[in-house]
C-alpha positions in Angstrom: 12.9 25.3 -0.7 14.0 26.3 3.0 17.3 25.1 4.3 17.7 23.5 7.9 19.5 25.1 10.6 22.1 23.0 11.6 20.0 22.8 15.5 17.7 20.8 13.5 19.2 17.1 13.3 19.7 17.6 17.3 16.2 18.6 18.0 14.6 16.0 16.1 16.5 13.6 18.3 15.9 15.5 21.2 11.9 15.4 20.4 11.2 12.5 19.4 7.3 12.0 18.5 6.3 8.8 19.7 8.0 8.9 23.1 8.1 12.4 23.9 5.2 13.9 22.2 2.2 11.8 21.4 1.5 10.4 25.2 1.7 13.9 26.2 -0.9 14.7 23.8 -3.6 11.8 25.1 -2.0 9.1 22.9 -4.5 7.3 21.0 -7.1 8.7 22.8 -11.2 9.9 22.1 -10.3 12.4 19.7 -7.7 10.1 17.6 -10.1 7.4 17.5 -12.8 10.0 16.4 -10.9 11.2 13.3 -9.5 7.6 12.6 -13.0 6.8 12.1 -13.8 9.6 9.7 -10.5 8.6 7.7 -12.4 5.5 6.9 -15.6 7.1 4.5 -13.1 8.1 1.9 -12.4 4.2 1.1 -15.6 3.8 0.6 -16.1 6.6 -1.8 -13.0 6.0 -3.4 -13.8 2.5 -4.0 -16.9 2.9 -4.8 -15.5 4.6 -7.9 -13.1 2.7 -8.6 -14.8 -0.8 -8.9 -17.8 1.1 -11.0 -15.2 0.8 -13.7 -16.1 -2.9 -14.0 -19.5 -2.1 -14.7 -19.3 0.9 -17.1 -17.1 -1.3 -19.5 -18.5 -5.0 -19.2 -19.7 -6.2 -22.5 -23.0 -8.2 -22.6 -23.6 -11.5 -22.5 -25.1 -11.8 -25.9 -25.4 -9.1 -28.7 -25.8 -9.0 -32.5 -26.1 -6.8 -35.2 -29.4 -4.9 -36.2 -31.1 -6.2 -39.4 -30.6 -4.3 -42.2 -33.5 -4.4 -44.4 -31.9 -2.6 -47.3 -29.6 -5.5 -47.4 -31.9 -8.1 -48.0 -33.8 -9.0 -51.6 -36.5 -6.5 -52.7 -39.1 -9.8 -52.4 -38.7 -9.7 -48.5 -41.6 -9.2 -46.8 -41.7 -9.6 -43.1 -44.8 -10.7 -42.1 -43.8 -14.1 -43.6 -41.1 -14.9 -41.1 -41.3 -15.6 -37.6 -39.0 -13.2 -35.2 -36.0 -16.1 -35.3 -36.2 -17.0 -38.9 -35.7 -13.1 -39.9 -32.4 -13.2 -37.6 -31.6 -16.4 -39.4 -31.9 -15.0 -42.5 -30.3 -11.5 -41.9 -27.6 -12.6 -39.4 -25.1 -15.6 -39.7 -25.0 -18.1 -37.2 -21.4 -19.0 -35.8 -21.4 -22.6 -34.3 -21.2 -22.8 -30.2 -21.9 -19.1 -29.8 -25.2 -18.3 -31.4 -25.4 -15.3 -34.0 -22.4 -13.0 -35.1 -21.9 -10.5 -33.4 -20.0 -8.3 -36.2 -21.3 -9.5 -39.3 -24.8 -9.2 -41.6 -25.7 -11.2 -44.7 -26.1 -9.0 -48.3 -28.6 -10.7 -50.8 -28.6 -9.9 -54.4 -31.7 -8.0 -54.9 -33.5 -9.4 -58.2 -33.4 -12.7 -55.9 -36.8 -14.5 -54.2 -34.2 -17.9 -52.9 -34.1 -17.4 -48.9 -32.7 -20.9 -48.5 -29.4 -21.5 -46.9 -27.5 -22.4 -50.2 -28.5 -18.9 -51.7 -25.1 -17.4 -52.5 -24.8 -14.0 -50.3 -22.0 -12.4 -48.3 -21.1 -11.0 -45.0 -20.4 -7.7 -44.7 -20.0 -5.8 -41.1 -22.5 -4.0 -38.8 -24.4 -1.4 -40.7 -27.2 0.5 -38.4 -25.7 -0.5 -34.9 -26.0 -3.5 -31.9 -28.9 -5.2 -30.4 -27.9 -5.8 -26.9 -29.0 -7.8 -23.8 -28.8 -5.8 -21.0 -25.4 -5.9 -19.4 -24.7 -7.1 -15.8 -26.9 -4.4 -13.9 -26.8 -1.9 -16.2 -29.6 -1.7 -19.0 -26.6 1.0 -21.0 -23.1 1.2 -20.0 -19.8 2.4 -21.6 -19.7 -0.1 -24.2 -23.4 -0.1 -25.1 -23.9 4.2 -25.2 -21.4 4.1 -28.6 -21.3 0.8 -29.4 -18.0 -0.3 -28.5 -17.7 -3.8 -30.2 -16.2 -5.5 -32.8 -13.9 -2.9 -35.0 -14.1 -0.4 -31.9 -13.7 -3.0 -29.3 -10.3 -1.8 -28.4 -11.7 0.7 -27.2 -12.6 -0.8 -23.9 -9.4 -1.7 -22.1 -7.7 1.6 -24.0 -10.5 3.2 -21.4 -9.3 1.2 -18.6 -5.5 1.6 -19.1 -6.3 5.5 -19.1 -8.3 5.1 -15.9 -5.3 3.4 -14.6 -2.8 6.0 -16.3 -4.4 8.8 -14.2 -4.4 6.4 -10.9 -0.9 6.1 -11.3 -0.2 9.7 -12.0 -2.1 10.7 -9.1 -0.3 8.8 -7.2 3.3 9.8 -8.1 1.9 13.9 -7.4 -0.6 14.1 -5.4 2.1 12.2 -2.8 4.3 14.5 -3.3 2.2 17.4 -2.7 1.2 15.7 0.6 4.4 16.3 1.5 4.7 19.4 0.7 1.6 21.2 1.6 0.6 18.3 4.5 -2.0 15.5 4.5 -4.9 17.5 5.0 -4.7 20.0 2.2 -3.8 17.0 -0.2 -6.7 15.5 0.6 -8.9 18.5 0.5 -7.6 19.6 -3.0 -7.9 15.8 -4.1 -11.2 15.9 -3.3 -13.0 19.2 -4.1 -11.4 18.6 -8.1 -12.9 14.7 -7.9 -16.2 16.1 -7.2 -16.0 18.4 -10.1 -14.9 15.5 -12.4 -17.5 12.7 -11.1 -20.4 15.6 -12.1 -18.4 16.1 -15.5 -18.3 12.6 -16.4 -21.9 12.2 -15.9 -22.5 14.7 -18.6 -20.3 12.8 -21.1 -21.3 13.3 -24.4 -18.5 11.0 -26.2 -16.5 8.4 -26.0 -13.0 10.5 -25.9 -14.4 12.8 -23.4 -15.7 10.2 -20.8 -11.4 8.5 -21.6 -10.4 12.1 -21.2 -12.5 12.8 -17.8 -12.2 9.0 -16.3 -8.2 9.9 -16.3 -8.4 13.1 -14.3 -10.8 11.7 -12.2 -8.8 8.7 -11.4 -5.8 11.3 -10.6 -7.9 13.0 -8.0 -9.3 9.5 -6.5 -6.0 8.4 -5.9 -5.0 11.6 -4.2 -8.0 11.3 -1.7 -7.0 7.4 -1.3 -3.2 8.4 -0.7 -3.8 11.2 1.9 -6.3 9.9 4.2 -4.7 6.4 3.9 -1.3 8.2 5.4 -3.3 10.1 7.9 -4.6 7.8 9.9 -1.7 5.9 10.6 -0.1 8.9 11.3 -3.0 9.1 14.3 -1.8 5.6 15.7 0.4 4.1 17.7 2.0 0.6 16.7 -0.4 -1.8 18.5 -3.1 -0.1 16.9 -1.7 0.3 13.1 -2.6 -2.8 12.0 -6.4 -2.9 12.9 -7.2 0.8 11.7 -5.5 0.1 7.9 -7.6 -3.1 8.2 -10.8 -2.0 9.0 -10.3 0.8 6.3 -9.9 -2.5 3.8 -13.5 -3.9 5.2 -14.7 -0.4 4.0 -13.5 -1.4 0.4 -15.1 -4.4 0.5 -18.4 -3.0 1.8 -18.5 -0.6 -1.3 -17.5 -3.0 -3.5 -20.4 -5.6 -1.9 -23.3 -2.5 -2.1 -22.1 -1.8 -5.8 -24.0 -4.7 -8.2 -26.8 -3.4 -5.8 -26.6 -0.2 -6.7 -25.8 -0.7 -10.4 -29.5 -2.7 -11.0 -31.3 0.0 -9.0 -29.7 2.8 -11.4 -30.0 1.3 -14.4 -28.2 3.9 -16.6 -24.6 4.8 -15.9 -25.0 8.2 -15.8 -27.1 7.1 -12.8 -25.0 5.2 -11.6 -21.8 7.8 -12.0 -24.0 10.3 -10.0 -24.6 8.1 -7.3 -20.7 7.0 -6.9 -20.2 11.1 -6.7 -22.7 11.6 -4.1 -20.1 10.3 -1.6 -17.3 12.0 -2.5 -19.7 15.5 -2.2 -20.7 14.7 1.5 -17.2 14.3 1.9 -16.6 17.8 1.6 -18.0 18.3 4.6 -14.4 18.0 6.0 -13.3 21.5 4.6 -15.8 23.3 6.9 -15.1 21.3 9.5 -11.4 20.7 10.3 -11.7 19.1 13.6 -12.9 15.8 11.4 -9.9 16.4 9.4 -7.0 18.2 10.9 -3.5 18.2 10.0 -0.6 15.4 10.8 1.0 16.7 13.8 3.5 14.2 12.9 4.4 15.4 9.7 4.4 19.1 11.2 7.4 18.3 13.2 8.9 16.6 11.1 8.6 19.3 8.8 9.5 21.9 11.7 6.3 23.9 11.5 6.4 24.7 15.1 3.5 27.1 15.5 1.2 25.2 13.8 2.4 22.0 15.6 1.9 23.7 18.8 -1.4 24.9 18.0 -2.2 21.3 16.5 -1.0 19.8 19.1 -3.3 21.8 22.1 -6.3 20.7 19.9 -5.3 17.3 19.9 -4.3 17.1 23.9 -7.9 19.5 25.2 -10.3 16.6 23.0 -8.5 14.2 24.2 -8.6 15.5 27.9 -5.2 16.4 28.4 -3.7 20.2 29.6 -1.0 21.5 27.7 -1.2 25.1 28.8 2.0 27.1 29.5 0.8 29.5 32.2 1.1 26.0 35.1 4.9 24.9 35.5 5.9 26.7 31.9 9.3 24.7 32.3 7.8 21.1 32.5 5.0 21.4 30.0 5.5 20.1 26.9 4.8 23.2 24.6 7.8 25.2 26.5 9.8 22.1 25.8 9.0 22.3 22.0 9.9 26.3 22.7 13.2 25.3 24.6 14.2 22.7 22.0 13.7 24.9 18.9 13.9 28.4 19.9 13.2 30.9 17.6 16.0 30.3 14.6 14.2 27.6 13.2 12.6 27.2 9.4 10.3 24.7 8.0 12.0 22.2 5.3 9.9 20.3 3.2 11.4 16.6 1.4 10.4 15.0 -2.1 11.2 11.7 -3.6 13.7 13.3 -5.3 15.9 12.8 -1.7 15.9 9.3 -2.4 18.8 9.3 -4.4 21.1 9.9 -1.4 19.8 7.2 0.4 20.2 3.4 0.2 17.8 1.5 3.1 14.5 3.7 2.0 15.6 3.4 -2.3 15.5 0.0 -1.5 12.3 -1.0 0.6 10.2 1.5 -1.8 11.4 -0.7 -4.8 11.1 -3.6 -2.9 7.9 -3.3 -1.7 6.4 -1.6 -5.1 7.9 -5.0 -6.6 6.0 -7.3 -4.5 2.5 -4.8 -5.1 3.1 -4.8 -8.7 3.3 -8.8 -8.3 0.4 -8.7 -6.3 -2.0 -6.6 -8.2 -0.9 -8.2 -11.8 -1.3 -11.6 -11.1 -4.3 -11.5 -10.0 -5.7 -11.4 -13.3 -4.5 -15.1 -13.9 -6.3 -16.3 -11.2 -9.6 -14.3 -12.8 -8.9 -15.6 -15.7 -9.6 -19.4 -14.6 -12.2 -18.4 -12.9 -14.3 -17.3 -16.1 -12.9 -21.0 -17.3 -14.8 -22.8 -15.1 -17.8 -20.2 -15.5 -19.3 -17.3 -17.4 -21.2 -16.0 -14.7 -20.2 -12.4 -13.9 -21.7 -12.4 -10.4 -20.2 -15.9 -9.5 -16.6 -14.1 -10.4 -16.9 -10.9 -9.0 -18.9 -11.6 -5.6 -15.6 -14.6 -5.1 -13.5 -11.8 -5.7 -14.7 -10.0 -2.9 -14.9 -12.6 -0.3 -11.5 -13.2 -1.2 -10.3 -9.8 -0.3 -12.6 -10.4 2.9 -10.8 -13.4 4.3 -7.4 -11.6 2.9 -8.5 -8.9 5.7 -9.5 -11.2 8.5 -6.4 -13.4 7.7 -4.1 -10.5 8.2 -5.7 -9.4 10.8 -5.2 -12.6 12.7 -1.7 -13.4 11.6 0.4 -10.3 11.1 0.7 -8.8 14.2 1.8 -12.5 15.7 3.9 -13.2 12.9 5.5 -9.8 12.0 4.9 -7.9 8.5 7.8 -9.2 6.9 6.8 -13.2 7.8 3.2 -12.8 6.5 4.4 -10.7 3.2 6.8 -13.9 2.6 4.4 -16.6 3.3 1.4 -14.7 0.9 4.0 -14.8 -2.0 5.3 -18.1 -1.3 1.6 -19.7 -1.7 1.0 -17.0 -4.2 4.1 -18.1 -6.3 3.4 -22.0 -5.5 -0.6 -21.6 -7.1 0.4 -19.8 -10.1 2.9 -22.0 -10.8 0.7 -25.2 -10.4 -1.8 -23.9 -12.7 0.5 -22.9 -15.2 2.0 -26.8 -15.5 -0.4 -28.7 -14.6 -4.1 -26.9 -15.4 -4.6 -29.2 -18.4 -3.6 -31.9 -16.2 -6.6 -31.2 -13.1 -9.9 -31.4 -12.8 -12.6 -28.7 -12.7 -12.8 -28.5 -9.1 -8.8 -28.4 -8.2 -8.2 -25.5 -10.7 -11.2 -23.4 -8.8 -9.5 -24.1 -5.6 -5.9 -23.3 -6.6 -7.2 -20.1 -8.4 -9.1 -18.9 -5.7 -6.2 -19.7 -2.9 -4.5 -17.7 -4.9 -6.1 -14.8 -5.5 -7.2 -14.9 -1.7 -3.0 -14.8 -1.1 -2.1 -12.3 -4.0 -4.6 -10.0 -2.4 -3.6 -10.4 0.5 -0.1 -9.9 -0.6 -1.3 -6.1 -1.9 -2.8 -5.2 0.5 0.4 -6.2 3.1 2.8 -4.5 0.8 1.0 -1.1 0.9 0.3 -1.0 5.1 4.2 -2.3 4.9 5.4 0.7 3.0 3.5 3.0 4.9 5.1 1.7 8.0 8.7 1.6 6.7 8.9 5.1 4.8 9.5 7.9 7.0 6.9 10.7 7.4 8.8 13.2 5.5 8.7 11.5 2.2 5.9 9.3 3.2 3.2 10.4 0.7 5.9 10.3 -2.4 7.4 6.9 -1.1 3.9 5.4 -0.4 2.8 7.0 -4.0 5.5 4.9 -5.6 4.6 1.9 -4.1 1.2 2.3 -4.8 1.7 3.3 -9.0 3.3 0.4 -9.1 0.5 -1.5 -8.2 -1.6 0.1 -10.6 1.1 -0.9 -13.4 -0.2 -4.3 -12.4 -3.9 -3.6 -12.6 -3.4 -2.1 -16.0 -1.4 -5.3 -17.6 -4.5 -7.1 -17.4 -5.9 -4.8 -19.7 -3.2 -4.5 -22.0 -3.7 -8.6 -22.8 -7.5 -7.9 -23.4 -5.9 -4.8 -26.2 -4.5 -7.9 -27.4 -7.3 -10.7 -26.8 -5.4 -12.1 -24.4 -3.0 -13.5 -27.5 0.0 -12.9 -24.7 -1.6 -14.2 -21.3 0.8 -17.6 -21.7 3.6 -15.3 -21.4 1.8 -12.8 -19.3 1.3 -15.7 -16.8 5.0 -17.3 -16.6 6.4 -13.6 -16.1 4.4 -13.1 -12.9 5.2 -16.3 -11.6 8.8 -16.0 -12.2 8.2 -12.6 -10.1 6.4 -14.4 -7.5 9.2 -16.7 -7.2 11.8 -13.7 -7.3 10.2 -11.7 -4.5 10.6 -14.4 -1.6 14.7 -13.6 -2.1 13.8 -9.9 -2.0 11.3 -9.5 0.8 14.3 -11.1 2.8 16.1 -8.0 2.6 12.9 -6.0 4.4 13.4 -4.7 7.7 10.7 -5.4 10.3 8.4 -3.0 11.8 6.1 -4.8 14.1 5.5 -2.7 17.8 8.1 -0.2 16.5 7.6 3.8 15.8 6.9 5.3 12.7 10.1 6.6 11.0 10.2 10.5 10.8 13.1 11.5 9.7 15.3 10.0 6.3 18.1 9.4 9.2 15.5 7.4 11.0 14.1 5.2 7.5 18.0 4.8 6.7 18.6 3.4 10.4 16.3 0.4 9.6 18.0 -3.0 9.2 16.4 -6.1 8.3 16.5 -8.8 11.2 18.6 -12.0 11.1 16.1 -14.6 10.1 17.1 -16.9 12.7 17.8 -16.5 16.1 21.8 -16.1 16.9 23.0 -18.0 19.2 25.6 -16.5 21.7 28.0 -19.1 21.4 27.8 -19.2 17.1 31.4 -18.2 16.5 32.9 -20.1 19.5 35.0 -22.5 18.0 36.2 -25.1 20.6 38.4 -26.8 18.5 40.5 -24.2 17.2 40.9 -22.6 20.8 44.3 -23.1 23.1 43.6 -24.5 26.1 44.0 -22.1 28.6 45.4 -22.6 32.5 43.2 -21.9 35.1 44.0 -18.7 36.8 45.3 -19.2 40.3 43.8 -16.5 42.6 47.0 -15.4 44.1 50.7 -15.5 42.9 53.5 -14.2 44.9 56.4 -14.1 42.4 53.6 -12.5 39.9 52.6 -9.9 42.6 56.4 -9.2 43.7 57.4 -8.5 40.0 54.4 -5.7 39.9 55.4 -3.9 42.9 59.3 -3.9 41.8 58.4 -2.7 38.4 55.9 0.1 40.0 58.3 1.1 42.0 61.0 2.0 39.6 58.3 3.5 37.3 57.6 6.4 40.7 60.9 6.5 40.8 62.4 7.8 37.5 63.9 11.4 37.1 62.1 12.1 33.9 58.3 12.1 35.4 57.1 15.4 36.4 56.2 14.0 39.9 59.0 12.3 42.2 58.4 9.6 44.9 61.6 9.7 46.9 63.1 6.4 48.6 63.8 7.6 51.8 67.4 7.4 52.6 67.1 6.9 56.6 66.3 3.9 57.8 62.6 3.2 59.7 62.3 4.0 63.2 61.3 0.3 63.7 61.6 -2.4 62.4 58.9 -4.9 60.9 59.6 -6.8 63.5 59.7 -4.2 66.3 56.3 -2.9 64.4 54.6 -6.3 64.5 55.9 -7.1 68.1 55.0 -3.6 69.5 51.7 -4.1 67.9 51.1 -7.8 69.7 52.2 -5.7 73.6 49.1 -3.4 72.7 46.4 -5.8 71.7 47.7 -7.9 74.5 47.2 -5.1 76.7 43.6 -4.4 75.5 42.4 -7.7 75.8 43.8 -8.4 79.6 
């Protein structure tokens, strides 16, 4: 890795981005605005594929075993049952939820008693499912290799890997988008997700489609990471806000379009092709950069200065600005740059690794992956009373949605108003206050109370995620900004995944899982306290400028806080003139001139004046006298 010359810390001062650079460049001009808006398609393809997930594992409503004619009596014959009495008789019937799912009945075979006091035991599944068809999909994950009963396990193992490879991405891919820049991240995430999306259509086996669904979910988060850092990169702060927020409305779009989608495909190798077809069109940004291009930011900050310069003409001619040397080559900004950096200057790229020399950044990136891991985790306790109160899939998932819509529109409306670090401590507050409610008092409310307690809080808990992650992106500075923000947002796929690991365990440990996010709920008002705030203020670019950010007092100070009246003197007023006082300076500055010891001597002169005071003063009076008359 290349070392800094030591002009390096001055220069970065010297030009500083936000002031000196971007307004020069058109600020957020045409061309920003243009590429902003193409940063926005990759939510939707990313989303797209990630909330397909829901769909390829959902197990249907109802299924039971096949019949197993071999396991009836030899006097069987068919055509003397109706279609419901030979399920009766082949399948047991469990009370309140129709037939078994798992289990057969074995007759003796000599046998011609059908009746219901015929001895005969259960035995498991021999030839397969029947299945009704699951929520928009007639075949799915579960139903393609029969991943019930014994194998159910399966399922969330599937999603915990999905997650494993989100969170993996995440930690490297971020990385790598600080080392080889946003643009080539997002490029390399992409071009490998396409591959995977095609290969996971072609899955032949249960272990391949885990395998390939990991990878993929690596690659997804790398496309998520990159062009989510991008375009704030493009902005200035009045304009942060709404861009992150309108790239959340793209989420919800894609996750709005997708029950859609899965009933028109059908199959979910259908469906898998279809999420893929965005992420191919995306591609379309490798032949052309100018949809695409590089972070100028992150190329100074990373002292890159010939492609900066070169990125940075692009930016300024789209945008309508001249940044051409051969006009004034002293006041232009690209001589400047040259003037600044001169030609002993070497690119120096940063990882997370620097975070162990630094306290302010360590301790908003665990701060803020706290309150996403919070965030994303609880959420499934608010779900979870949701399918309480109904087994409807579409009543769940579409509430889910227009939760995360208002979440949007509420921090749209609030947060720059408010500040980030007001609105992150009033979601968790209401956040912590629901889930605490409905863990002492659900058996205590009626139906209607717990719907509106669990959907006020998972309306706040996502709008809790999504507030941590624009936070952290805000906070971290641009040279470890893709491994900061890839910390951040693992954690909140650690969270995602615990609601699977309680369905490994059929949800045997959701008391416990439920009382340990609440207790973090509570926990994370002290801690967001500590957050700095980063409303109208520049994006951090150098670790010296992430470690300069303090949290604010969170009240106002008063100038008069630690003026304690009673424990003052009184003082005497000054009098504007004292002889005695003024007499003893001149006497004392006088024998100070007057030493032998200074290097300089001001001699008392030993002959008397010419005249007088007196004569002076009276001589004086003859003149003016004399003037006047």
């Amino acid at each position: 890795m290349a070392t800094e010359p030591s002009v390096t810390a001055n220069t970065r001062r010297q030009m500083d981005y936000e002031t000196k650079i971007f307004p020069h460049t058109g600020g957020y001009g045409r061309y920003n605005r243009i590429v902003v808006v193409f940063s926005w398609f990759p939510n939707f393809a990313v989303m797209f594929n990630l909330f397909s997930d829901v769909f390829y594992t959902l197990i249907p409503d109802s299924y039971h075993c096949k019949p197993d004619s071999r396991l009836l009596p030899s006097t069987f014959l068919l055509s003397n049952f109706t279609t419901q009495g030979y399920l009766n008789l082949a399948i047991p019937w469990e009370n309140g939820t129709g037939l078994s799912h798992c289990e057969l009945f074995k007759y003796p075979q000599n046998t011609s008693d059908f009746s219901e006091n015929m001895p005969r035991e259960r035995v498991s599944c021999t030839i397969g499912w029947e299945y009704t068809h699951a929520a928009g999909l007639q075949s799915n994950f579960v139903t393609e290799w029969n991943l019930v009963c014994s194998d159910y396990w399966k399922i969330p193992v599937q999603h915990i890997c999905f997650m494993t490879g989100w969170i993996l991405g995440y930690i490297f891919i971020g990385t790598l988008c600080d080392w080889l820049g946003r643009r080539r991240g997002f490029l390399l995430s992409l071009s490998l997700s396409c591959l995977l999306g095609v290969a996971v259509c072609l899955s032949n086996s249960a272990v391949v489609f885990l395998l390939l669904r990991l990878f993929q979910g690596a690659m997804l988060a790398g496309v998520f990471l990159s062009s989510y850092i991008a375009r704030l990169e493009l902005c200035d702060p009045p304009h942060r806000l709404m861009v992150a927020m309108v790239s959340s409305f793209f989420s919800v779009f894609a996750e709005l379009l997708l029950p859609g989608f899965a009933a028109l495909c059908r199959d979910w190798p259908v469906l898998q092709a279809v999420a893929t077809l965005p992420l191919l069109l995306l591609l379309s940004y490798w032949c052309c950069a100018s949809v695409f291009p590089e972070s100028p930011r992150w190329l100074l900050a990373t002292t890159q200065i010939p492609q900066l310069k070169r990125s940075l003409q692009e930016f300024s001619t789209r945008n309508g600005v001249c940044l051409r040397d051969e006009i004034y080559p002293g006041e232009t900004l690209l001589s400047e740059i040259d003037s600044a950096y001169g030609e002993d200057y070497r690119p120096r790229y940063f990882s997370v690794l620097e975070l162990r020399q630094t306290r302010v950044i360590w301790k908003n990136c665990l701060i803020l992956s706290f309150t996403l891991f919070i965030g994303t985790g609880i959420q499934y306790c608010f779900t979870r009373n949701l399918h309480s109160y109904t087994t409807n899939f579409y009543f769940t998932y579409f509430l889910r949605v227009i939760t995360g819509a208002v979440a949007c529109i509420f921090i749209c409306l609030s947060v720059n108003h408010f500040g980030r670090r007001g609105m992150l401590l009033l979601s968790a507050i209401i956040t912590g206050l629901s889930s605490l409610i409905l863990l002492a008092l659900t058996q205590y409310l009626r139906g209607g109370l717990v719907l509106v307690l669990s959907v006020v809080g998972l309306l706040f808990s996502q709008a809790l995620a999504m507030l941590s992650v624009f936070f952290a992106c805000e906070v971290m500075p641009t040279v470890v900004r893709g491994g900061c923000l890839g910390l951040v947002l693992a954690a909140g796929c650690v969270g995602m995944a615990a609601s699977s690991l309680m369905e490994l365990q059929n949800n045997g440990g959701y008391f416990l899982h439920h009382v340990i996010f609440s207790s973090f709920a509570v926990l994370s008002i002290l801690s967001i306290m500590l957050l700095p705030e980063s409303k109208r203020k520049p994006l951090p670019d150098s670790v010296k400028e992430g470690e300069s950010q303090r949290r604010p007092p969170l009240f106002l100070a008063r100038t008069d806080r630690d003026n304690l009246p009673l424990l003052c003197p009184p003082r005497a007023p000054l009098s504007e003139y004292n002889p005695d006082n003024y007499s003893r300076l001149v006497s004392a500055t006088r024998r100070m001139l007057t030493k032998e010891n200074l290097p300089y001597r001001i001699a008392v002169p030993t002959q008397p004046p010419l005249l007088s005071d007196s004569d002076t003063q009276r001589q004086g009076n003859e003149i003016l006298r004399e003037v006047i008359f």
